[in-house]
C-alpha positions as CSV (number, residue, x, y, z in Angstrom):
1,X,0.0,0.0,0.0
2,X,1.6,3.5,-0.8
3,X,1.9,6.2,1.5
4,X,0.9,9.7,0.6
5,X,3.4,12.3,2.7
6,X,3.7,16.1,2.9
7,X,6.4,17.6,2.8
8,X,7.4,21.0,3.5
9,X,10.8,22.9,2.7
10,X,11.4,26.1,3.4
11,X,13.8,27.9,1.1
12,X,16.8,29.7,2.4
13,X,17.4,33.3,1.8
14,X,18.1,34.1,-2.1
15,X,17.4,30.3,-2.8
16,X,13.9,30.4,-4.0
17,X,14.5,29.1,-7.7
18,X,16.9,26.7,-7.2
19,X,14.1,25.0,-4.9
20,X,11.9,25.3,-7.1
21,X,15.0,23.2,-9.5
22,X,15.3,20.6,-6.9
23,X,11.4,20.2,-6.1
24,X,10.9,19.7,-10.1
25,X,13.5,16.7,-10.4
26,X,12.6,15.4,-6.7
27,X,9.8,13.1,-7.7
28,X,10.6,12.1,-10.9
29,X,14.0,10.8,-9.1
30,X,12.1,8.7,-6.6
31,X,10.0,6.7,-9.5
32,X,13.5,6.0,-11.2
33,X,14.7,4.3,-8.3
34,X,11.2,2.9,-7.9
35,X,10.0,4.3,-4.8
36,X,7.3,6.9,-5.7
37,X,4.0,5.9,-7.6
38,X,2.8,7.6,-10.5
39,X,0.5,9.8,-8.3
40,X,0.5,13.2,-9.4
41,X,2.1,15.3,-7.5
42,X,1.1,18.4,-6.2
43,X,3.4,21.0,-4.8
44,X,2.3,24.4,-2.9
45,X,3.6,27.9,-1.5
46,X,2.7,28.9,2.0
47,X,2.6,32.4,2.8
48,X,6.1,32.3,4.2
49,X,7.5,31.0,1.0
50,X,7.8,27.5,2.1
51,X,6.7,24.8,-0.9
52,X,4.6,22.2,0.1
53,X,4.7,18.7,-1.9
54,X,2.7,16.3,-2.0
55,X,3.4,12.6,-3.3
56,X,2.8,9.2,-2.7
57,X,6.3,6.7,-1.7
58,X,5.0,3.2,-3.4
59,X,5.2,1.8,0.4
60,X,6.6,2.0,4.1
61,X,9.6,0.0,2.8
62,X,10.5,2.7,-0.2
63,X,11.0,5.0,2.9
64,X,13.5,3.1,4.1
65,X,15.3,2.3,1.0
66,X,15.7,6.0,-0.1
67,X,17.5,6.2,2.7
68,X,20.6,3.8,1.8
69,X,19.9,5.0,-2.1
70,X,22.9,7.2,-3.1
71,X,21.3,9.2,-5.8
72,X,18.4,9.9,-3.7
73,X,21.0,10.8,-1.1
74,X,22.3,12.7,-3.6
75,X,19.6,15.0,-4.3
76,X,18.6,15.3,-0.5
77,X,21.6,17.2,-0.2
78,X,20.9,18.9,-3.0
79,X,17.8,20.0,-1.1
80,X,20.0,20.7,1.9
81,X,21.5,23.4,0.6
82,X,18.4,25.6,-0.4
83,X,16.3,24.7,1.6
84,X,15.3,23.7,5.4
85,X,13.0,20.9,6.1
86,X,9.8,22.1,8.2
87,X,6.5,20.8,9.6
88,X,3.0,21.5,8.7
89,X,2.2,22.7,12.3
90,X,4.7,25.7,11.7
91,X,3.5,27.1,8.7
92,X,0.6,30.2,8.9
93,X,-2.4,29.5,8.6
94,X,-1.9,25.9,8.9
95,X,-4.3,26.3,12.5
96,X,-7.1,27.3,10.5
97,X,-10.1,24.7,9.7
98,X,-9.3,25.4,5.9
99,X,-6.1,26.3,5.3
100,X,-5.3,28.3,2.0
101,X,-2.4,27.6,-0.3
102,X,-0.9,29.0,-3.9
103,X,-0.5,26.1,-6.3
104,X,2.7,26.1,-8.1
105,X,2.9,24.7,-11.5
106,X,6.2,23.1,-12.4
């Protein structure tokens, strides 16, 4: 059974499009290495700036492999360096019953 995760990065300072860069090839990555589903993804900008993505790993066990996978590796470093990993609870308006987003087209 696949699992459907959030994830939120927030960009650092002056680092905005290379996210952006790294979000766009994150995905795609995963279902080379067979560990994300053909989901679509979507991704989304709080208020703050921080992108939101949504996808879907192809199980609990893909988790686990991406993290002994050294291109995935790879590219989480890549993310490393523009951006900082955050949690849904931090982000505004995330405490509201509906809680409004900008899509981003990639």
């Amino acid at each position: 059974m696949g699992q459907v995760v959030i994830a939120a990065y927030r960009p650092k300072p002056g680092q905005e499009k290379l996210l952006l860069e790294v979000v766009k090839t994150h995905v795609p990555i995963l279902r080379q290495q067979k560990l994300a589903t053909s989901r679509p993804v979507q991704v989304l900008r709080a208020s703050d700036g921080t992108l939101l993505e949504i996808f879907e790993w192809v199980s609990e066990e893909a988790v686990e492999k991406a993290h002994h996978d050294p291109v995935v590796q790879k590219l989480w470093e890549r993310f490393s360096k523009v951006s900082e990993i955050g949690t849904l609870a931090t982000l505004p308006g995330a405490q509201e019953p509906f809680s409004h987003f900008e899509p981003v087209d990639l």
